[in-house]
C-alpha positions as CSV (number, residue, x, y, z in Angstrom):
1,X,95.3,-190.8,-103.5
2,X,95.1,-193.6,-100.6
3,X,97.6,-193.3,-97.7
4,X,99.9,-196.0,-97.6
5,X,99.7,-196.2,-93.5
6,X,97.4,-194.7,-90.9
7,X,97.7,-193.3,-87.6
8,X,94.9,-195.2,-85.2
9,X,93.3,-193.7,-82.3
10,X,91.5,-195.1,-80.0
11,X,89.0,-193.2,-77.6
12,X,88.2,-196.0,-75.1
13,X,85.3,-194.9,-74.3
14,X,83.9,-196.4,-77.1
15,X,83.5,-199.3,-74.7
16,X,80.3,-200.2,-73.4
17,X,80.8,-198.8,-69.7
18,X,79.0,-201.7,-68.3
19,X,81.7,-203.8,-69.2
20,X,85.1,-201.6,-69.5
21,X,84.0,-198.0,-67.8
22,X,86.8,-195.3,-69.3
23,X,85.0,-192.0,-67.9
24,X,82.1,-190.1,-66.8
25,X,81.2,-189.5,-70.3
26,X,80.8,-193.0,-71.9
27,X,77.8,-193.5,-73.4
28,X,75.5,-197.0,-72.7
29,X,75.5,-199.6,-75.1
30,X,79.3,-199.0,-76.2
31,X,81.3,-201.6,-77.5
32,X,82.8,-205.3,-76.1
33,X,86.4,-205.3,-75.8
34,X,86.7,-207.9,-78.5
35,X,84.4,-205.7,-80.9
36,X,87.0,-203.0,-80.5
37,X,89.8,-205.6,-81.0
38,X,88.3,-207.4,-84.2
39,X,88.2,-203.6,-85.3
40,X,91.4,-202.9,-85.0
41,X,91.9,-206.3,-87.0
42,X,90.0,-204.8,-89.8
43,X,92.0,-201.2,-89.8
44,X,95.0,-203.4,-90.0
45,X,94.0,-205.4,-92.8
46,X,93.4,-202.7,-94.8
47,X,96.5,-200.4,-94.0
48,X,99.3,-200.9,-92.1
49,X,99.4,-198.8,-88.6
50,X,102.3,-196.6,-88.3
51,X,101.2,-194.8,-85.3
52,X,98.7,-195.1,-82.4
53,X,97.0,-193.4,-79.6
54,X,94.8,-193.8,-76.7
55,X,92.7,-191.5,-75.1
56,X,89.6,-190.6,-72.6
57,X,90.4,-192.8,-69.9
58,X,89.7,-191.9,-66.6
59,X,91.3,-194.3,-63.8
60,X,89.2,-192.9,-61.5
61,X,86.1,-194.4,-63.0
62,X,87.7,-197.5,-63.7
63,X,87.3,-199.3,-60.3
64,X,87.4,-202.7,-61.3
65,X,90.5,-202.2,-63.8
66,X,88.2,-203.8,-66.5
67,X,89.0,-200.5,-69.4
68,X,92.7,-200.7,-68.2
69,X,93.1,-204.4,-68.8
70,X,91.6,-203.3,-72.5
71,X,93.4,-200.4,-73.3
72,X,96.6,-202.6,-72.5
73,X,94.8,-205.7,-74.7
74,X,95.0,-203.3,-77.4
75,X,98.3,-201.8,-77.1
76,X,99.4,-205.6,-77.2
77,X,97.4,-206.4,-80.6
78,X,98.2,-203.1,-82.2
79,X,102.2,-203.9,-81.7
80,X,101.4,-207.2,-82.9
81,X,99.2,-206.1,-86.0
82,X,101.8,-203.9,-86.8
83,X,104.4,-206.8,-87.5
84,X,107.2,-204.4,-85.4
85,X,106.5,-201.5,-88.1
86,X,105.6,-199.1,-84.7
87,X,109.1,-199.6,-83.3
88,X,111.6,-200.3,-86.2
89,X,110.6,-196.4,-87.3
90,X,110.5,-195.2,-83.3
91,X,114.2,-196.6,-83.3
92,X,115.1,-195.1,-86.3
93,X,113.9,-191.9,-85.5
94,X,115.8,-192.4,-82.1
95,X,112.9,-192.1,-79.8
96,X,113.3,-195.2,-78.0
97,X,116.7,-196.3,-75.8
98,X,118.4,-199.1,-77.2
99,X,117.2,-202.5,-77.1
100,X,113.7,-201.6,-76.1
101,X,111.0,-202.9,-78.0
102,X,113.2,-205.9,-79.1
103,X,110.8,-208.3,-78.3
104,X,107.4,-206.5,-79.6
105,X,106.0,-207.9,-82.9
106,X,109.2,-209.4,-83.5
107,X,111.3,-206.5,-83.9
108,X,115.2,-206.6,-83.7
């Protein structure tokens, strides 16, 4: 049996810390931001995201902003990839206030 949608998580620091530092944990030679992108691109193509999380980022480490200004990126592109799907069943469970979300992936 194949699930028909899939929760995606995202520890970010999968990124290559020399680039996007998360934590003090992150190991060398991660990934680029767009390799972590073009990923996501892939999950989506092959199931449709329902849900999504982001985890093991530690501002502290980010100086420069550079993991933040990913981790946002993908937030962007998952609400995209998801063609609304995230908030349309957010709204219908009630978890968001009215009107919000309108304007993500094209959701009304």
């Amino acid at each position: 049996m194949s699930a028909r949608q899939i929760h995606l998580h995202v520890d970010l620091d999968v990124h290559d810390p020399a680039l996007a530092p998360a934590n003090q944990f992150a190991p060398p030679d991660g990934l680029t931001p767009a390799e972590v992108q073009d990923s996501v691109r892939a999950i989506a193509g092959a199931r449709p995201i329902c849900s999504a999380s982001f985890a093991a980022y530690d501002p502290a480490v980010d100086r420069s902003g550079a993991c933040l200004e990913a981790g946002l990126q993908l937030i962007e592109l998952v609400a995209r990839v998801s063609g609304g799907l995230l908030v349309r069943e957010h709204e219908a469970e009630g978890d968001l206030p009215d009107g919000s979300g309108a304007a993500v992936g094209g959701a009304a």
